[in-house]
C-alpha positions in Angstrom: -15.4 -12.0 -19.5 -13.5 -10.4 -16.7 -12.1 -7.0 -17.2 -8.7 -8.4 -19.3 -6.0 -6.6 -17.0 -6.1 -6.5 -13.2 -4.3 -3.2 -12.4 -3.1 -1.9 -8.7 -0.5 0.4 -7.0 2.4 -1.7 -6.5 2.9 -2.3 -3.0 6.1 -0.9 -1.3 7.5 -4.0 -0.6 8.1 -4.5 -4.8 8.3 -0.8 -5.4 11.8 -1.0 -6.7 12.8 -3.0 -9.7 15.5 -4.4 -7.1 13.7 -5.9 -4.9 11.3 -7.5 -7.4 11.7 -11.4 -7.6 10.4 -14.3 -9.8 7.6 -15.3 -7.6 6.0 -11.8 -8.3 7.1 -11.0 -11.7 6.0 -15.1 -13.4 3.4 -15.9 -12.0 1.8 -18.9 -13.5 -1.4 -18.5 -15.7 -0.5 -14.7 -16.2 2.1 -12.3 -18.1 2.5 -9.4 -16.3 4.0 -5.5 -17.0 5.4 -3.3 -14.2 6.3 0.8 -13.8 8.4 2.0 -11.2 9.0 5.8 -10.2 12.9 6.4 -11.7 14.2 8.3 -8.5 12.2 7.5 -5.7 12.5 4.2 -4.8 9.5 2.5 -3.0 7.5 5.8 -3.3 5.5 5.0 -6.5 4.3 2.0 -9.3 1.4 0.1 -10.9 1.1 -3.5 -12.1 -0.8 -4.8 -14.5 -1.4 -8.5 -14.7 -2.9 -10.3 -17.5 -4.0 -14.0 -17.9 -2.6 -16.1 -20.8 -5.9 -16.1 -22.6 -6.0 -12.0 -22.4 -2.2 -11.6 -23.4 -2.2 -8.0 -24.9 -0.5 -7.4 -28.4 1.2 -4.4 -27.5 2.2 -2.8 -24.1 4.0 0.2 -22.7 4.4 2.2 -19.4 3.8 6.0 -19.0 1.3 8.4 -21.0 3.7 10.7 -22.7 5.6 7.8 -24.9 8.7 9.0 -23.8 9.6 6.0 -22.0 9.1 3.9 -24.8 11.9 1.8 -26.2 11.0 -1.2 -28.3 8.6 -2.1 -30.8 4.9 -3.0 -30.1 3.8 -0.1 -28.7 0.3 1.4 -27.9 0.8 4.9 -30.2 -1.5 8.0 -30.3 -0.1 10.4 -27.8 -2.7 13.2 -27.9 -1.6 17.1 -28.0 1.2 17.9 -25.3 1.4 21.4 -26.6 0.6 22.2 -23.1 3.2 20.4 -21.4 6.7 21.7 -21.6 9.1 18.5 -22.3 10.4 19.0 -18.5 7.2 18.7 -17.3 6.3 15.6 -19.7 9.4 13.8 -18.2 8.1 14.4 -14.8 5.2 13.0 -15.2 6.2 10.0 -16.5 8.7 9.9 -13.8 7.1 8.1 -11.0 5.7 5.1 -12.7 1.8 5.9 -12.7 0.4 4.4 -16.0 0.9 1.0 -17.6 -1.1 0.8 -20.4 -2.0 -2.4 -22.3 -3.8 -3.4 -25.6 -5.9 -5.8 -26.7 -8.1 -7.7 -29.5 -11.5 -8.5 -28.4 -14.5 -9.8 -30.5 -17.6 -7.7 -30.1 -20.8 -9.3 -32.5 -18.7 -11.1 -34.3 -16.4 -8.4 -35.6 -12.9 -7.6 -33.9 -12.3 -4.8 -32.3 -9.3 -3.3 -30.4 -9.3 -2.8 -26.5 -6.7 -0.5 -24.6 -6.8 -0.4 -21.0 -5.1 2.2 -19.6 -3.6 1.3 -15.3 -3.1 4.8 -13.5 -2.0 5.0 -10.1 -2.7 9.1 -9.8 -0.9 11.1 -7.5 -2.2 12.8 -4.5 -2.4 16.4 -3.8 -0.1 16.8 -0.4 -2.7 20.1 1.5 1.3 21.4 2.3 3.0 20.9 -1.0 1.1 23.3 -3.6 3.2 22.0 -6.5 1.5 18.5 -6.0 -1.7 19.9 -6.4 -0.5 21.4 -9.7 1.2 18.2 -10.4 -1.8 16.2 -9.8 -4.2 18.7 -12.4 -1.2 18.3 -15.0 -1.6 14.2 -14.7 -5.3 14.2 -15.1 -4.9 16.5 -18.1 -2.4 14.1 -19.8 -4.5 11.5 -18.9 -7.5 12.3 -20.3 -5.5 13.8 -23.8 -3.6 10.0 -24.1 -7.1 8.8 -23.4 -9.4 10.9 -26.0 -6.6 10.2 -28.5 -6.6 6.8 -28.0 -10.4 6.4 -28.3 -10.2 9.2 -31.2 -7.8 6.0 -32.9 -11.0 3.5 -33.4 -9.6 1.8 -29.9 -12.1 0.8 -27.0 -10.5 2.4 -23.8 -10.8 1.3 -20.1 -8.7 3.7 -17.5 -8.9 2.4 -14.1 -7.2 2.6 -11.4 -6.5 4.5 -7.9 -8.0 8.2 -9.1 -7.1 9.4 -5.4 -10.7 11.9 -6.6 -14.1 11.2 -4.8 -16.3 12.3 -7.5 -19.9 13.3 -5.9 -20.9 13.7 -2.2 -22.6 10.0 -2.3 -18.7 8.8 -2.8 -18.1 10.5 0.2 -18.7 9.5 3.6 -18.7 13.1 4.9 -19.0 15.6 2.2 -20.1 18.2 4.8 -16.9 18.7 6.5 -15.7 19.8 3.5 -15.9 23.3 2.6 -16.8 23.8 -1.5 -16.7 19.8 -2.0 -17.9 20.7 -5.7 -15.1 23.1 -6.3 -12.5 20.6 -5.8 -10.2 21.0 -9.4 -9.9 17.1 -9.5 -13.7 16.8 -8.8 -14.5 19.6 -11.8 -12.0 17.3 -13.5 -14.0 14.3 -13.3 -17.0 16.4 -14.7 -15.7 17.2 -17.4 -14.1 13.3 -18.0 -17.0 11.6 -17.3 -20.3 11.4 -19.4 -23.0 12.3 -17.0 -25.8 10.2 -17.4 -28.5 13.4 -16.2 -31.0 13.6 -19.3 -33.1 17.1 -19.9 -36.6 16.5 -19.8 -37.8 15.5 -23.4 -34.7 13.7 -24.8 -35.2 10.4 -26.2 -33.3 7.8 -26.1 -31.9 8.1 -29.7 -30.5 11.6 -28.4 -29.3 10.2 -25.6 -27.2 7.5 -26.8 -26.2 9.8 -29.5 -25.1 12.9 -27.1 -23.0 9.4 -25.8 -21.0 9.6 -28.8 -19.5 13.1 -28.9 -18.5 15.3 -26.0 -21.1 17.5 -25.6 -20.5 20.8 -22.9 -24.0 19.9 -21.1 -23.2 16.0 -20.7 -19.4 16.1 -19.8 -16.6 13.5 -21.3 -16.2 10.7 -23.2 -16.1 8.2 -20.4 -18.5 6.2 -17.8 -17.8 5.5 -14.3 -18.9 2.3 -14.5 -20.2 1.1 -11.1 -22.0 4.4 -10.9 -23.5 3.6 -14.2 -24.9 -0.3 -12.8 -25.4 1.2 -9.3 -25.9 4.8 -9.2 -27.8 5.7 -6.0 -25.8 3.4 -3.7 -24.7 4.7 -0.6 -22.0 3.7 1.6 -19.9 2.1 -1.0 -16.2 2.8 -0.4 -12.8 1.6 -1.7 -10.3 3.5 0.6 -10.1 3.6 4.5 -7.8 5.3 6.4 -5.7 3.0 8.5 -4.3 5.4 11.1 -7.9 5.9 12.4 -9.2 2.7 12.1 -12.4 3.8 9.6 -12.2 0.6 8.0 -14.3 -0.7 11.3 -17.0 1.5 11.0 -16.9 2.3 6.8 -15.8 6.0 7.3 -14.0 6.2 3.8 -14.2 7.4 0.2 -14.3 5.9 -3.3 -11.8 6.9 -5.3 -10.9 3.7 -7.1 -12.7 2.9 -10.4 -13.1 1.4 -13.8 -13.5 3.9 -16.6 -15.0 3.3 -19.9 -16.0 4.6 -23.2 -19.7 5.3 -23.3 -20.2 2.8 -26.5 -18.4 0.2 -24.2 -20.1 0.7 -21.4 -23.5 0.8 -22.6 -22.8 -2.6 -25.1 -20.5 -4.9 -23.4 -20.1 -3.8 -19.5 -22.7 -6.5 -18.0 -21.8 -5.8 -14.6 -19.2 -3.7 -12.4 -19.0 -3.4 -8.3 -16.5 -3.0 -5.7 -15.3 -5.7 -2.9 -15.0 -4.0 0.1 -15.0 -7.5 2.0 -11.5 -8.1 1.0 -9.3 -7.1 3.3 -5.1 -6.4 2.9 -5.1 -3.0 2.0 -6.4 0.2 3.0 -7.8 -0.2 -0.7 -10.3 -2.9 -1.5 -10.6 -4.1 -5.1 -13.3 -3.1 -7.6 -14.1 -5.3 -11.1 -16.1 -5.1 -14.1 -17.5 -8.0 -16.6 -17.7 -7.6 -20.1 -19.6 -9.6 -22.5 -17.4 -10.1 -25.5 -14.6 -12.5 -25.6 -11.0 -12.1 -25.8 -8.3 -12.8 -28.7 -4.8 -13.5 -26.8 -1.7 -12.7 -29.2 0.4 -15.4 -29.3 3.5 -14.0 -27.7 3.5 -11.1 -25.1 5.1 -7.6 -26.1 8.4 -6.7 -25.3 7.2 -4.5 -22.3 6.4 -7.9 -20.4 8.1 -8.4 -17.4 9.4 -11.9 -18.1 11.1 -10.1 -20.5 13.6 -8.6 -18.2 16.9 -9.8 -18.2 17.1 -11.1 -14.3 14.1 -12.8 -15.3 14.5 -14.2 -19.1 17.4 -16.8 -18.0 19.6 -15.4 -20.7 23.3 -14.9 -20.3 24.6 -10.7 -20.7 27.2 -9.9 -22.5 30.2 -7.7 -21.2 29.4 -5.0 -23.2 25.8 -4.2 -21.7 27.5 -3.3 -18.4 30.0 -1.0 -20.2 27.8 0.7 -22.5 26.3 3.9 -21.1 22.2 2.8 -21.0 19.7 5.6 -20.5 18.7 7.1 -17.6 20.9 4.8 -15.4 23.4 7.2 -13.9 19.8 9.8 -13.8 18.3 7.6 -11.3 21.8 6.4 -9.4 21.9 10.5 -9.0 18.0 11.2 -8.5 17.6 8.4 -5.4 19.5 10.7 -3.3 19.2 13.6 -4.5 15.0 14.3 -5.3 14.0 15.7 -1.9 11.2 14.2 0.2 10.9 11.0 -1.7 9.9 9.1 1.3 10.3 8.6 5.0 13.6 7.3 6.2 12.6 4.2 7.8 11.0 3.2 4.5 13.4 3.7 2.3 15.6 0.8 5.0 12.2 -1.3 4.5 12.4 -1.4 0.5 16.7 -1.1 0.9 16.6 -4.2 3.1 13.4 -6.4 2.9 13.1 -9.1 5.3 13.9 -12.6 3.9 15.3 -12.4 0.3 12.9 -10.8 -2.0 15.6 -10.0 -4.5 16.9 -13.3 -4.9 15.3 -16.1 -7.2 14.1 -19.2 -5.2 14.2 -21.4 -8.1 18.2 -20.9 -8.7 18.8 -20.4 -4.8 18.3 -21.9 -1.5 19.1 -19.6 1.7 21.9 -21.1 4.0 22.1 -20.8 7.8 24.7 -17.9 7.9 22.6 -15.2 6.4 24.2 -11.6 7.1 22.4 -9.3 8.7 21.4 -5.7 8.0 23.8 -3.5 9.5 22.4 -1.7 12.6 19.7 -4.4 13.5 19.9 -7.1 15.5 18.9 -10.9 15.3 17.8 -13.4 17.7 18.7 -16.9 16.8 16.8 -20.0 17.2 17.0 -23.7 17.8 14.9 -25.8 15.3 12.8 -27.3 18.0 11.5 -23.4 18.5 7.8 -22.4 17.1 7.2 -19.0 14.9 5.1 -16.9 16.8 3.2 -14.2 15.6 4.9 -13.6 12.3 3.3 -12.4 9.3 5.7 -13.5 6.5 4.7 -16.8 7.8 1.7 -16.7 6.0 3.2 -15.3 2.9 6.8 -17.2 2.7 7.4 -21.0 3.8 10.6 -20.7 5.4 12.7 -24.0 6.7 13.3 -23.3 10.5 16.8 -24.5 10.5 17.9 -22.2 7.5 15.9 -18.6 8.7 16.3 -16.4 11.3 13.6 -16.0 13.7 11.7 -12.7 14.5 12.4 -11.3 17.8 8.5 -12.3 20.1 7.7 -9.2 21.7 6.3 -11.0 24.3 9.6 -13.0 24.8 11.6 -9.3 24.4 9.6 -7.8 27.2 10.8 -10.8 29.6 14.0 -10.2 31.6 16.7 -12.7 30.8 16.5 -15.6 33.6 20.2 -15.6 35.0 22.8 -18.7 35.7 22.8 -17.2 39.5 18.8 -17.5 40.0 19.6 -21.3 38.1 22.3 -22.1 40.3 20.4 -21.2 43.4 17.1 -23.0 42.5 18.6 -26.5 41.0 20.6 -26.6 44.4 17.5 -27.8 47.2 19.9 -29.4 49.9 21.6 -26.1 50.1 18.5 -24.0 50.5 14.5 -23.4 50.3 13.3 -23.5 46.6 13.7 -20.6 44.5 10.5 -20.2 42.2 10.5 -17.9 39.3 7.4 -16.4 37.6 8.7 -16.1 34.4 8.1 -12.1 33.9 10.2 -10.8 37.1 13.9 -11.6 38.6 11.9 -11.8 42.0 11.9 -15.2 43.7 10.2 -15.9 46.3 10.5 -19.2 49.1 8.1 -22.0 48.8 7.6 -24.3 52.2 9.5 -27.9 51.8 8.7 -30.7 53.9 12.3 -30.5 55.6 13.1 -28.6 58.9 14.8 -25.4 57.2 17.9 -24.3 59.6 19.9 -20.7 59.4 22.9 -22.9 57.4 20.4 -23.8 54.8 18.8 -20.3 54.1 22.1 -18.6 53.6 21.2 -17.6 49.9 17.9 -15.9 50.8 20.2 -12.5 52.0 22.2 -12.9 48.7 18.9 -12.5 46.7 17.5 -10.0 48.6 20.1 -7.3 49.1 20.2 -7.6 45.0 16.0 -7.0 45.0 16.9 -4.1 47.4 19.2 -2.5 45.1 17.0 -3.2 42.0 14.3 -1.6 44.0 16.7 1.5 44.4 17.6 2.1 40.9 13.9 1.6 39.6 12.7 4.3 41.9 15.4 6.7 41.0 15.0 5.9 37.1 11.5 6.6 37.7 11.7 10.0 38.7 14.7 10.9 36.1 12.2 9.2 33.1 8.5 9.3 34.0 6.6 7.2 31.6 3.7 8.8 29.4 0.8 10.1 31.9 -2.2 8.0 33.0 -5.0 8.2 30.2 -8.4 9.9 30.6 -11.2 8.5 29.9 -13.8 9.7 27.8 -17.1 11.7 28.3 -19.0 9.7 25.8 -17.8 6.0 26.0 -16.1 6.4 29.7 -12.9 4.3 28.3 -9.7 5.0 28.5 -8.3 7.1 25.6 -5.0 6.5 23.7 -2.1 9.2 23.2 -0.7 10.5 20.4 1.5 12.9 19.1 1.4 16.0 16.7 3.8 15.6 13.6 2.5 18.4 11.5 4.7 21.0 10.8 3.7 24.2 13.4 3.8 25.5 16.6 1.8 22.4 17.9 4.3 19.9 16.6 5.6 17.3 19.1 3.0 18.2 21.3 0.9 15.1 22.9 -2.6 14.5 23.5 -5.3 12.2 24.2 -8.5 11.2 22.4 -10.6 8.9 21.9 -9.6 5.4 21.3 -12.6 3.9 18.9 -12.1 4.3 15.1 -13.2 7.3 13.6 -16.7 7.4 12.3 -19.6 9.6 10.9 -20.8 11.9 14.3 -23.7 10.1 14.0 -22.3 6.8 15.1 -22.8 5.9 18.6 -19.7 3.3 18.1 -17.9 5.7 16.6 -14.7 8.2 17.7 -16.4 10.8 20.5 -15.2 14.3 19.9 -13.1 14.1 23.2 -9.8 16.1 23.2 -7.5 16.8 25.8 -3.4 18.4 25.4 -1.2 16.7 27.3 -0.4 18.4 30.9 3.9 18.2 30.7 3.4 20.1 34.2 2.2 17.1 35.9 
């Protein structure tokens, strides 16, 4: 079988409980159980989706337990003794662990299985309490994880670690200065089992030394694609998109399955990554396991159909007069916790194009849509194609009902006036006006009629208003110059794009030009050329 749960970061288009809709939550074949961060909408959230025949018997987000509120539960919570109860609500805060629990059948004799969906946090180079943050996270992982496993459970973390582990997950370890040192890389050391043997151990030892956490061997747990491939090179899971790296594999693998050493070594019967599938600057990794699954025949409470925009039950009066928990926190938090997000993305996840909040099974959209304030909308007729929209391949939207994206092609064309109409539909009163579609300039095309000076009396008309279009371009042009011509580079000889610093510092807003190929390994021919070159404001 297939690793039971599927698990990912949510993406920011469903980061928000508000802007989740049926489609996503039900989807058929599948229960599925969702975290968002309480505060910071759109900044944080995992998903874990299970099929029918893998239904989990209990379920619950977070890793402290603090968030839990029904029956059905996972349990064992480890030691927290080192968390004071402020931090313990923070890091259960921003929605980074679902965790789901299961029956499985292992040589005939049942056995439980908890999988454990993290989506860890990243350590911000400029925000040293993040990097504390992130060390606190991996220690409450691993304690709700030992405990777990302590409990008689199987357990399978996976997830988004944001941690390369070794220099071979790295596709340039050298440019990093103490790549060993790295806290969330000694973390990892000491989480994973490391499958290194000392010269004379047997295999008995071995798999025994498997069993207990032992200083010289590290954790309890196996990263599981290094344990089926584990001199592989070039095997990444995260690109950056900003640089293109994805073109020319310049990444890092820092998403994995994790799982108990008795697992791994008796039921794993294969695990890899799937960096062919593009949609992400993450690709998706999988495992396979050998024993079969027992589904429970009713999903925990924690399932997502469960909720009540989605359970097609009617709410009483009193639930919206009753003071519920953590409501008026995360009214108060969503504008209050500083640097949440950028401002354009929290109007993406506030107003998400289309309807994503409405239920298209118990609504249709009609033809007077409002909308968002502040943006404007271009109109249609039905007759009109969709061009170049991306929703298209996601939605199926009725032509006559939706508003059209604005074609940038179409937005970079001046408007065609009724005079430049009026003048070329009349031909008896003048030589033909021809327009080429991207200027206002028209030019006279030869008839087969003897022209006389009473028929070209609109060609003066049109050409005093070119004159003074002429003037004001020219005089804009030297009020607003445009961005300066682009080098080109020393290595490639092509033309290199601009860009701008936005890093806090004496540099910041400054412009400058470099290469215009994706970044890549120096060694790379194809790659990004080390060309550089600050923007002259002089010239």
């Amino acid at each position: 079988m297939e690793t039971p749960a599927a698990g990912r970061p949510v993406p920011k288009d469903v980061a928000a409980r508000d802007l989740l809709d049926e489609r996503i939550a039900i989807v058929d074949g599948y229960n599925s159980y969702f975290s968002y961060s309480r505060g910071r909408s759109g900044y944080s959230g995992v998903a874990t989706y299970c099929k029918d025949r893998a239904t989990p018997f209990a379920a619950e987000e977070g890793l402290t337990g603090l968030l839990v509120n029904h029956k059905d539960a996972v349990g064992c919570y480890g030691d927290h003794t080192e968390f004071s109860s402020e931090e313990l609500q923070l890091l259960d805060n921003e929605g980074r662990a679902v965790i789901t629990q299961h029956k499985i059948k292992c040589q005939d004799k049942e056995k439980t299985l908890t999988v454990i969906n993290v989506y860890c946090p990243r350590a911000d180079p400029e925000k040293p309490e993040r990097k504390r943050f992130k060390l606190q996270f991996y220690n409450l992982l691993q304690s709700r994880a030992e405990a777990v496993l302590k409990d008689g459970s199987h357990v399978i973390v996976l997830g988004d670690i944001n941690t390369s582990h070794r220099p071979i997950d790295h596709c340039d370890p050298s440019e990093i200065d103490d790549f060993g040192e790295n806290p969330g890389r000694k973390w990892l050391n000491g989480f994973l089992y490391s499958d290194k043997q000392e010269e004379g151990s047997d295999e008995e030892e071995h798999d025994k030394e498997c069993e207990e956490t032992d200083p010289l061997h590290g954790g309890k747990f196996v990263d599981t694609f290094r344990f089926f491939h584990p001199t592989r090179i070039n095997a990444f899971t995260c690109w950056s998109t900003l640089t293109g790296a994805r073109q020319t594999n310049y990444g890092t693998r820092i998403d994995y399955i994790f799982a108990d050493c008795q697992l791994a070594k008796e039921q794993f019967v294969g695990a890899d990554i799937m960096p062919e599938v593009e949609g992400s600057d993450h690709c998706p990794v999988w495992g396979q396991l050998s024993c079969s699954l027992i589904s429970s025949p009713k999903p925990p409470p924690f399932c997502t159909r469960y909720l009540p925009e989605f359970a097609g039950k009617q709410q009483k009066l009193s639930r919206f007069l009753v003071k519920v928990d953590q409501k008026s926190a995360q009214s108060e938090q969503k504008n209050t916790l500083p640097g949440s997000q950028e401002e354009e993305e929290r109007r993406e996840n506030l107003n998400p194009s289309g309807a994503a909040n409405i239920s298209v099974k118990k609504r249709s959209l009609t033809s007077d849509l409002v909308a968002p304030k502040g943006k404007k909308t271009k109109m249609v007729n039905a007759s009109s194609k969709p061009k170049g929209n991306l929703l298209a391949f996601f939605k199926t939207k009725n032509v006559n009902q939706c508003e059209k994206p604005l074609n940038l092609d179409e937005a970079a064309k001046p408007p065609i006036t009724e005079e430049v109409f009026s003048v070329a539909d009349t031909k008896s009163e003048g030589p033909e006006l021809i327009s080429d579609g991207s200027s206002q300039q028209c030019s006279t095309a030869d008839t087969d009629q003897h022209m006389n000076t009473e028929h070209s009396i609109p060609q003066p008309t049109v050409t005093q208003s070119d004159a003074k279009k002429g003037t004001s371009s020219v005089f804009w042009k030297s009020v607003l110059r445009g961005p300066p011509a682009p080098p080109c580079c020393k290595v490639h000889e092509e033309p290199c794009v601009l860009r701008t610093v936005k890093k806090e510092g004496p540099n910041m807003g400054k412009q400058f030009f470099v290469c215009a190929r994706p970044q890549g390994h120096v060694s790379n021919p194809e790659a990004r050329c080390n060309f550089f070159a600050w923007v002259d404001k002089a010239k």
